[in-house]
N, C-alpha and C positions, 0 to 999 in steps of 0.2 A: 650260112653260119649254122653249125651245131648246138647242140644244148649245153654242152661242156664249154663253148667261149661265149654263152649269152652270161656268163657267171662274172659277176665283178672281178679284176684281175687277171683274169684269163684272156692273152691272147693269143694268135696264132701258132706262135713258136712254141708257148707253154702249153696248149692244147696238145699240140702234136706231141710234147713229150708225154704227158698224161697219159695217152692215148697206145704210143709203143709201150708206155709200162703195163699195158693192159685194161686201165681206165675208161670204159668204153661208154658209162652210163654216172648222170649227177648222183643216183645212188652211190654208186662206187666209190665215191669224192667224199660225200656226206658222211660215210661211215670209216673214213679213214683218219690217223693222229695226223694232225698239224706237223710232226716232225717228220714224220713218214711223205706226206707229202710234201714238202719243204726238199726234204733231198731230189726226190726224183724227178720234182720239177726244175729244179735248181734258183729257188725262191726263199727267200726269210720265212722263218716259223708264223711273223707275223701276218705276212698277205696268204699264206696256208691254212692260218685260220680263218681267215677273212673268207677265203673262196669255199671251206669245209661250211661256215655259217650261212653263206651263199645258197650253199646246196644241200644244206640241210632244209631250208626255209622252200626253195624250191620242188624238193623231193618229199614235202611234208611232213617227215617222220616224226616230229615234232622234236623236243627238246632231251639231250642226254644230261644225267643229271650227278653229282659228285658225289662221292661217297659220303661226305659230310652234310647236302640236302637229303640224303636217303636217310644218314642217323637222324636229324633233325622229326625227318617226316613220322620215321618208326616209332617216336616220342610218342605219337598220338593212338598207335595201335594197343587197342586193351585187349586182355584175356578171359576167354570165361570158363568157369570150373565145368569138367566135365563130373564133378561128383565123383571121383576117386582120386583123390591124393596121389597114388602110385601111377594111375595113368594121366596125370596134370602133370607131374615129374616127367614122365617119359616124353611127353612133349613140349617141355621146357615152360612148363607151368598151367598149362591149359592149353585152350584154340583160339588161335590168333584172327582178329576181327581184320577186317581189311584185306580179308585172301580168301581164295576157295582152298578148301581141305576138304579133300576125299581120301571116305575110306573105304576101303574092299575086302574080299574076302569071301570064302565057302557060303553060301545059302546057311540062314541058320549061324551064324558065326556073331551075333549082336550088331553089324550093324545099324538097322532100324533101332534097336533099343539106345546106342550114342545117340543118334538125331533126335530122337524124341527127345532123351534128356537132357540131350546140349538146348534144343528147341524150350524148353522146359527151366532152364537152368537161365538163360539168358534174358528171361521176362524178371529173375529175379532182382530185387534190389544190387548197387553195387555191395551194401556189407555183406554179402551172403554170397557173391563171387559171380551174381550176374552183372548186366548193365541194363538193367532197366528199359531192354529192348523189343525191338519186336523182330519176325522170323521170317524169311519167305524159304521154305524148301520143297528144292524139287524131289518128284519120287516120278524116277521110272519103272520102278515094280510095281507103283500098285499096290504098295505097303503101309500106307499111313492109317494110321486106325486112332480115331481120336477119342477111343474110349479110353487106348492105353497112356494119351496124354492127360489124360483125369486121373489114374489112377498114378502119375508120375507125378502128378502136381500134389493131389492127397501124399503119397509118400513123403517124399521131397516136403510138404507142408509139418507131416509131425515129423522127420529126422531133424527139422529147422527147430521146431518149435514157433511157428510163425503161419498164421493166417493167409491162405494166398485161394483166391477163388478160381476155380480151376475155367470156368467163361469167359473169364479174364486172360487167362492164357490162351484159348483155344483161339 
């Protein structure tokens, strides 16, 4: 017995159809519609889910998820200012927590100077457009200079008008 008929549903004659349609691995299964495979096995939508949840669970990729669990989920992703209006616009209001964002560009082109002050920006309170968080970023240049994060916090503290102690961020 194969892997394709240890799967609830599946037996011999439905394996072998799976199998001429090209079906050759529970991956295969896992990541196809219920309708899709309902025709070609010549089985109910219903036992096609049944053997897709089979080998989903089998093949561990874990769970797909609906478009209405993903808006729910997105509820919870906050923004944080990068300190310019016009560039928190261009990326639909800031940088989204819950994702990597990378940004690139010529030597010299400001990126280290966003990281610093998104890095900077994020320790801030939420009125002030941080989340009151903390930072881990990577540098593989070699560019982190924590002197320039002092003198972002100092800035950033009189643009604010707000006390923020720059040890505190570092």
């Amino acid at each position: 017995m194969d892997e394709i008929e240890k799967l609830p549903g599946v037996g011999p004659a439905t394996a072998e159809k799976l199998k001429d349609a090209g079906y050759d691995s529970i991956m295969a299964i896992a990541v196809e519609s219920p309708r899709n495979l309902a025709e070609i096995a010549e089985i109910g939508e219903g036992i096609a889910a049944k053997i897709i949840n089979a080998a989903k669970r089998a093949a561990d990729i874990g769970d797909f998820e609906s478009g209405t669990e993903i808006m729910e989920r997105r509820k919870e992703i906050r923004k944080v200012t990068t300190g310019s209006k016009a560039f928190d616009d261009l990326l639909g209001g800031g940088v989204e927590t819950e994702s990597i964002t990378e940004f690139f560009g010529e030597f010299g082109s400001g990126k280290t100077q966003v990281m610093h002050q998104l890095a900077v920006n994020t320790t801030l309170s939420k009125e002030y457009g941080g989340l009151e968080g903390e930072v881990a970023m990577i540098d593989t240049e070699n560019t982190f200079r924590p002197e320039r994060i002092v003198q972002m916090v100092e800035g950033t503290a009189k643009r604010l008008g707000i006390d923020i102690n720059p040890e505190d961020v570092l």
